[in-house]
C-alpha positions as CSV (number, residue, x, y, z in Angstrom):
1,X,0.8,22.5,12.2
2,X,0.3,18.4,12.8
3,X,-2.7,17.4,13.5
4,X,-2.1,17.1,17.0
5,X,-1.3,20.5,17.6
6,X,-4.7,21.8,15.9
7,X,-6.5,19.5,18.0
8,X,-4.7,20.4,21.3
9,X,-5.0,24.4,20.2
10,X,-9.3,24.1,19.4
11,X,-9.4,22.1,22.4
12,X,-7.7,24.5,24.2
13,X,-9.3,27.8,22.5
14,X,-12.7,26.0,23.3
15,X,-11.7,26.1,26.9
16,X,-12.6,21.8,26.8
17,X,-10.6,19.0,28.7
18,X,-9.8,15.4,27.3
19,X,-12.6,14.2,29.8
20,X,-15.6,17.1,28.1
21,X,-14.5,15.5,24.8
22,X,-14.6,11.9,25.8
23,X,-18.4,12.7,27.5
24,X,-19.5,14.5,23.8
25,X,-18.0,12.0,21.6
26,X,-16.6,9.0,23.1
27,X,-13.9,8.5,22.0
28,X,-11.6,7.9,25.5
29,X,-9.2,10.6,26.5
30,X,-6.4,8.4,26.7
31,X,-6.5,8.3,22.8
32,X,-7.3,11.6,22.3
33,X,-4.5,12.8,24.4
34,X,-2.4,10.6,22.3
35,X,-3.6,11.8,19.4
36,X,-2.8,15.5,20.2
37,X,1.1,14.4,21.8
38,X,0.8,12.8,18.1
39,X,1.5,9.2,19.8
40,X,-1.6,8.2,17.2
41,X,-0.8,9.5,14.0
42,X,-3.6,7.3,11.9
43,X,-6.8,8.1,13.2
44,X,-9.9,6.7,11.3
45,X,-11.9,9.2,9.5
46,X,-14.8,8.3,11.9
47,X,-12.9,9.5,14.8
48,X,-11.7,12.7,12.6
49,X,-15.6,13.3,11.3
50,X,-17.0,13.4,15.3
51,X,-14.0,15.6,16.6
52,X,-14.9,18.4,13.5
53,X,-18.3,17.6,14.3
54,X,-17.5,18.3,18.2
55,X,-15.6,21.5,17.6
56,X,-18.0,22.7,14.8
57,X,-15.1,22.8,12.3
58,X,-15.0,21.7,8.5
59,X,-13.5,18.1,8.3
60,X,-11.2,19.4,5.4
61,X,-9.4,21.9,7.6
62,X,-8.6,19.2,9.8
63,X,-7.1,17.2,7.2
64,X,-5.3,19.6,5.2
65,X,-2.0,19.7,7.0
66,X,-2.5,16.4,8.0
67,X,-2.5,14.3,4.8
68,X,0.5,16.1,3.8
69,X,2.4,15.8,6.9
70,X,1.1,12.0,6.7
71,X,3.0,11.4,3.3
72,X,5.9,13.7,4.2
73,X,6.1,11.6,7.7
74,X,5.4,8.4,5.9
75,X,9.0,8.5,3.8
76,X,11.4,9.9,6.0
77,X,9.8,8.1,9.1
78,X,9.7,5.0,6.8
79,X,13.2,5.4,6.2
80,X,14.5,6.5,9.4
81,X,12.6,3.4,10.9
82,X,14.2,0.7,8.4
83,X,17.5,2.1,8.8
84,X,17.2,2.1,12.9
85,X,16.1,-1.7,12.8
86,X,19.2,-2.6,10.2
87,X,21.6,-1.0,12.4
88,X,19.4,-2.7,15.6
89,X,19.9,-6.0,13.8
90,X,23.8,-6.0,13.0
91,X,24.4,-5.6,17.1
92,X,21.9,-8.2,17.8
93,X,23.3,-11.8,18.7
94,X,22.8,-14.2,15.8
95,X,21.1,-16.9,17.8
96,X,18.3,-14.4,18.7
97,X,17.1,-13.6,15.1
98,X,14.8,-15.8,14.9
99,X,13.3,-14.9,17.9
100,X,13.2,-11.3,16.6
101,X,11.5,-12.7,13.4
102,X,9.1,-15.0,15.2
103,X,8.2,-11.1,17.3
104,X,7.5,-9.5,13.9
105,X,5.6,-11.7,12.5
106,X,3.3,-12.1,15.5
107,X,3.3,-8.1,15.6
108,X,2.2,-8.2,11.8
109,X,-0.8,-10.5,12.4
110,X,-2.1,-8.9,14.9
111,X,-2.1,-5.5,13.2
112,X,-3.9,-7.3,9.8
């Protein structure tokens, strides 16, 4: 089970909507429903620590699945991601690489 699913299914089983969360916690439904459609995969272990706080469940259940489906994800993701940008790349006019790089790079600053 990702970690969406489990905190789609306690939400759920504790009969709460995105909006009762947001209210107890604060963190904005439009992340949480992200996290749950596992949009977010990387949440901080802030946000993780208030959600088992929220749902009165042990942080370490929460994680369980999740750190292993992180690494698992990570590779073949990873991988699936590189090779989707090489092939992206070959059918990609050659005066518009260094656009593409100039893109990248701005994307990786702003993420550091």
């Amino acid at each position: 089970m990702t970690l969406g699913e489990k905190l789609r299914s306690i939400r759920k089983e504790n009969k709460k909507t995105l909006v009762e969360v947001e209210q107890s916690t604060g963190i904005t439904q439009s992340y949480l429903s992200k996290l749950e459609r596992n949009i977010k995969v990387n949440p901080s272990l802030d946000i993780l620590n208030s959600l088992a706080e929220y749902y009165k469940v042990d942080l370490k259940w929460l994680l369980e699945d999740y750190s292993q489906e992180k690494n698992s994800n990570n590779s073949t993701s990873s991988e699936r991601i590189k090779q989707e940008i090489i092939e992206l790349l070959e059918i990609v006019e050659k005066k518009d690489l260094p656009k593409i790089l100039s893109i990248l790079h701005v994307f990786i600053e702003e993420r550091r």
